[in-house]
C-alpha positions in Angstrom: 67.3 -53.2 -11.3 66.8 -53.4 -15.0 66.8 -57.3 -14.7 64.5 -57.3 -11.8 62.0 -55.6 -14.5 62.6 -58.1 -17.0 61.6 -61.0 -14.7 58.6 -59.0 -13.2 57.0 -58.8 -16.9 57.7 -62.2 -17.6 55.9 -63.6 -14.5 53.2 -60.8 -15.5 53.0 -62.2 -19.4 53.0 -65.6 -18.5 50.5 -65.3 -16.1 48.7 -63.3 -18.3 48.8 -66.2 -20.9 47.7 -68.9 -18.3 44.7 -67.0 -17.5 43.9 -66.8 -21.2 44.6 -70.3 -21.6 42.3 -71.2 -18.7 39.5 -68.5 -19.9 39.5 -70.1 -23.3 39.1 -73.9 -22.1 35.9 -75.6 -24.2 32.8 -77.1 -22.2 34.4 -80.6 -23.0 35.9 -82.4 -25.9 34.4 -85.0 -28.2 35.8 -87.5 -30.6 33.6 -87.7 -34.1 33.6 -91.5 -35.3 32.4 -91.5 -38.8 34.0 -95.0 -40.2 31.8 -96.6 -42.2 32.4 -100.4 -43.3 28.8 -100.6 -45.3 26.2 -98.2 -46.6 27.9 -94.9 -46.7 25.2 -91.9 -46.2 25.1 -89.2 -48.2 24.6 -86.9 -45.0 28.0 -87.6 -43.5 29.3 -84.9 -44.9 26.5 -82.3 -44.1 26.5 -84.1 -40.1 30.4 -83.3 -40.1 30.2 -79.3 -40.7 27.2 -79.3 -38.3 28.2 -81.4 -35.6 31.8 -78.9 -35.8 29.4 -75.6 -36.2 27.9 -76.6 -32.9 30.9 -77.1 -30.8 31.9 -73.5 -32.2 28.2 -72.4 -31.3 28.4 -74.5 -28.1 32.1 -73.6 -27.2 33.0 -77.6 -27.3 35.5 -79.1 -29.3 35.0 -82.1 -31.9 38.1 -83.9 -32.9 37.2 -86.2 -36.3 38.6 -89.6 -35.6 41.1 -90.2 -38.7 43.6 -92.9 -37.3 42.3 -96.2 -36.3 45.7 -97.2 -34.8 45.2 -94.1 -32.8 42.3 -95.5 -30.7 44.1 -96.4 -27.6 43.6 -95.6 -23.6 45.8 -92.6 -23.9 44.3 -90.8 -26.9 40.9 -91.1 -25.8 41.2 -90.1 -22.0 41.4 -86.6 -23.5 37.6 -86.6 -24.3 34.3 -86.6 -22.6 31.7 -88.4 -25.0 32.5 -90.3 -28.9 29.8 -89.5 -31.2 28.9 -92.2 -33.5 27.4 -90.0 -36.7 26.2 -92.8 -39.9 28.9 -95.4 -38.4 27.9 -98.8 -40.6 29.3 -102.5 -40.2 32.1 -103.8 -38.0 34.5 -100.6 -37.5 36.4 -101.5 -34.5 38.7 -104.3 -34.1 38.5 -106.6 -30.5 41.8 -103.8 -28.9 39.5 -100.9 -29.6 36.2 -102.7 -28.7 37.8 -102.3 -25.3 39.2 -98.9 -25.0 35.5 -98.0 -26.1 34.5 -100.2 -23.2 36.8 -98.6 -20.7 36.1 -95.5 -22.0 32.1 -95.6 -21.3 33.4 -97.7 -18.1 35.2 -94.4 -16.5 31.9 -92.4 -16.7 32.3 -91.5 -19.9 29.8 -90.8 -23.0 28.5 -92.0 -26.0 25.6 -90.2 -28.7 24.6 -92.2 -31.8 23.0 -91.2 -34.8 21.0 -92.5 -37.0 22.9 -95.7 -38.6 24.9 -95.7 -35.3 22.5 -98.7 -34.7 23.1 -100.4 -37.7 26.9 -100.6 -36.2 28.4 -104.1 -35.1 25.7 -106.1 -34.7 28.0 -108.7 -33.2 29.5 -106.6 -30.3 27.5 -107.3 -27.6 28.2 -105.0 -25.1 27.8 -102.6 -27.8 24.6 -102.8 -28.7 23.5 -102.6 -25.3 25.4 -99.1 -25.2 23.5 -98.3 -28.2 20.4 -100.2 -26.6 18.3 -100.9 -29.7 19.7 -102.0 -33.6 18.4 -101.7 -36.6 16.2 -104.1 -38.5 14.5 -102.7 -42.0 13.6 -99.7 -43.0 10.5 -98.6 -45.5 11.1 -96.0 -48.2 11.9 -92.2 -47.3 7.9 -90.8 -46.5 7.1 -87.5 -44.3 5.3 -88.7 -40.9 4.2 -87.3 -37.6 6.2 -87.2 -35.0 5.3 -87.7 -30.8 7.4 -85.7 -27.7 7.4 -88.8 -25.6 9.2 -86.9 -22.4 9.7 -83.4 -22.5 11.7 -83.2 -19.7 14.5 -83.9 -21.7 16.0 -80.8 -23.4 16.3 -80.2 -27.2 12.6 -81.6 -28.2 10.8 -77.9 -28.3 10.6 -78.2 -31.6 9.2 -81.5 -32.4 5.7 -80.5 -30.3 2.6 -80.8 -31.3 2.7 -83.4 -34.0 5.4 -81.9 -35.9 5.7 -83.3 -39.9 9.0 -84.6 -40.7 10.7 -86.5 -43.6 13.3 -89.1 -42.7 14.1 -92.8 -43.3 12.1 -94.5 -40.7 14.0 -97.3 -38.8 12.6 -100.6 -37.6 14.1 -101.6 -34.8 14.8 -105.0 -32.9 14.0 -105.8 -29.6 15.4 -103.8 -26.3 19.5 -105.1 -25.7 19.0 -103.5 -22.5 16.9 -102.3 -19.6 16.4 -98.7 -18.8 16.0 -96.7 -22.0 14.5 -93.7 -21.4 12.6 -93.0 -24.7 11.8 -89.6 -25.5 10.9 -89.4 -29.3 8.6 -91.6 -31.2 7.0 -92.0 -34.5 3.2 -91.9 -35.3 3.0 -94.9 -37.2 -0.8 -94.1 -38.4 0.6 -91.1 -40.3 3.0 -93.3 -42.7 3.0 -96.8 -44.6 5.9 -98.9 -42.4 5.3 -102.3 -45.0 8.2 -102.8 -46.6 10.0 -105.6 -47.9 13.5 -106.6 -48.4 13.4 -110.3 -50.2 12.6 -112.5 -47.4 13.0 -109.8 -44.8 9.5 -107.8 -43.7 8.8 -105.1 -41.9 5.6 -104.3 -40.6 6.4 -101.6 -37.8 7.1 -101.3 -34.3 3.0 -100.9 -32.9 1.8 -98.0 -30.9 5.2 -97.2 -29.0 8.1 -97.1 -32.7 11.2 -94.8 -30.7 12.6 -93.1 -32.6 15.4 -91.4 -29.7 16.4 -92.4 -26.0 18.6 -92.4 -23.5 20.1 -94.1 -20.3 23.2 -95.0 -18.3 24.8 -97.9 -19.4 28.2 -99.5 -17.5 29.2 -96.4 -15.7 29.2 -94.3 -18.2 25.6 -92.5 -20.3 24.6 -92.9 -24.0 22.3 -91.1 -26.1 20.4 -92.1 -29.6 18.9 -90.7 -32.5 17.2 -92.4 -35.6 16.8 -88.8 -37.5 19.8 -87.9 -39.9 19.6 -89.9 -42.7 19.1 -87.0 -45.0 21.6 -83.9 -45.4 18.8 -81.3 -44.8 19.1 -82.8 -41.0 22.2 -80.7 -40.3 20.7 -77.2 -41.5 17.9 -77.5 -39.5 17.5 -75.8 -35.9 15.0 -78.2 -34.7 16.9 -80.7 -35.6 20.3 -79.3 -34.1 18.5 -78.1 -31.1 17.8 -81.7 -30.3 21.1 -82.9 -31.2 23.7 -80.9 -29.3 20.6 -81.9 -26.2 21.9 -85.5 -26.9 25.8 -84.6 -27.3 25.4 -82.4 -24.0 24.1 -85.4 -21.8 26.8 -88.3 -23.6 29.5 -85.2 -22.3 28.4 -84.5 -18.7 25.3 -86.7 -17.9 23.6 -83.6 -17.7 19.4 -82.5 -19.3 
């Protein structure tokens, strides 16, 4: 009789504990690349307590990618979206060029920020996942900022011509087709002439994105130009518009 008991309240605790388990299970699960192989932004550190404040906020989890040799099929199934956040330079050698690949390529999801575009420039099928790259950039100025399509979640607070101080990237022609743009720059409320030796920049003309998004090779991406500085990651607005972009890399969803 007595052992009878015993194995009733084990069934009963370990039940108990796979409920919990289950009850405690995040949104989804995201993989924070922040390898940088060039300019090295003084906001990475500020975008790493952020991005991990909103997946406590958010009730996701963000796993900071810390072993290169790691980055294989197997590691990476476990997660729903990579965040690039201030990637710079070639960071990936050709094997993990194509776990990222087959990772987008089983519906999977990618969010960039800021030098996320200034990432392999000679990965090809990369920089159609990131759809634009970066060109020049003028010096740090405060400019006017356009809601584009406000159908997309997160850009509440960037109405009405909102002011905001950033560093302004020039960008290259489209990689891809289908960019849904959804934030741009008012390039009448800033100087974009700048000039880096031989290099110009002159601005992007009345359409100069600034954030987009689209499905690219099965899977969805997401970018954002803002986050160069470290008072990005305090603020809501910000933040707001962010976790939007991590939220559709995750499930596809607005």
């Amino acid at each position: 009789m007595k052992a009878r008991r015993l194995l009733l309240t084990i069934l009963l605790i370990q039940l108990c504990f796979s409920f919990k388990t289950e009850a405690q299970q995040k949104q989804f699960k995201t993989l924070l690349v922040t390898t940088t192989k060039g300019w090295h932004h003084e906001s990475l550190h500020a975008g790493v307590l952020a991005i991990q404040q909103l997946g406590i906020k958010n009730f996701f989890d963000v796993v900071l990618f810390e072993n290169p040799n790691g980055f294989t099929d197997k590691y990476v199934e476990q997660f729903q979206a990579i965040i690039f956040l201030n990637t710079t330079g070639d960071i990936f050698d050709s094997a993990q060029q194509k776990v990222m690949e087959r990772f987008i390529e089983a519906g999977k999801g990618f969010a960039g920020i800021h030098s996320a575009t200034d990432t392999e420039y000679d990965w090809e099928w990369y920089t159609k996942l990131v759809g634009r790259m970066f060109n020049i950039h003028p010096t740090i100025q405060t400019a006017r900022l356009n809601v584009i399509n406000p159908s997309f979640p997160g850009l509440q607070g960037f109405a009405a011509g909102k002011l905001w101080t950033d560093e302004w990237y020039e960008f290259g022609p489209e990689k891809v087709s289908g960019l849904n743009y959804i934030l741009s720059i008012d390039e009448t409320s800033y100087d974009p002439k700048v000039q880096w030796g031989e290099k110009k920049g002159v601005g992007m003309g009345k359409l100069h994105p600034l954030a987009w998004y689209h499905n690219f090779d099965g899977g969805h991406a997401f970018y954002t130009a803002l986050g160069h500085m470290p008072s990005d990651f305090s603020d809501p607005v910000f933040l707001n518009h962010l976790y939007a972009g991590i939220f559709w890399a995750a499930t596809g969803k607005k």
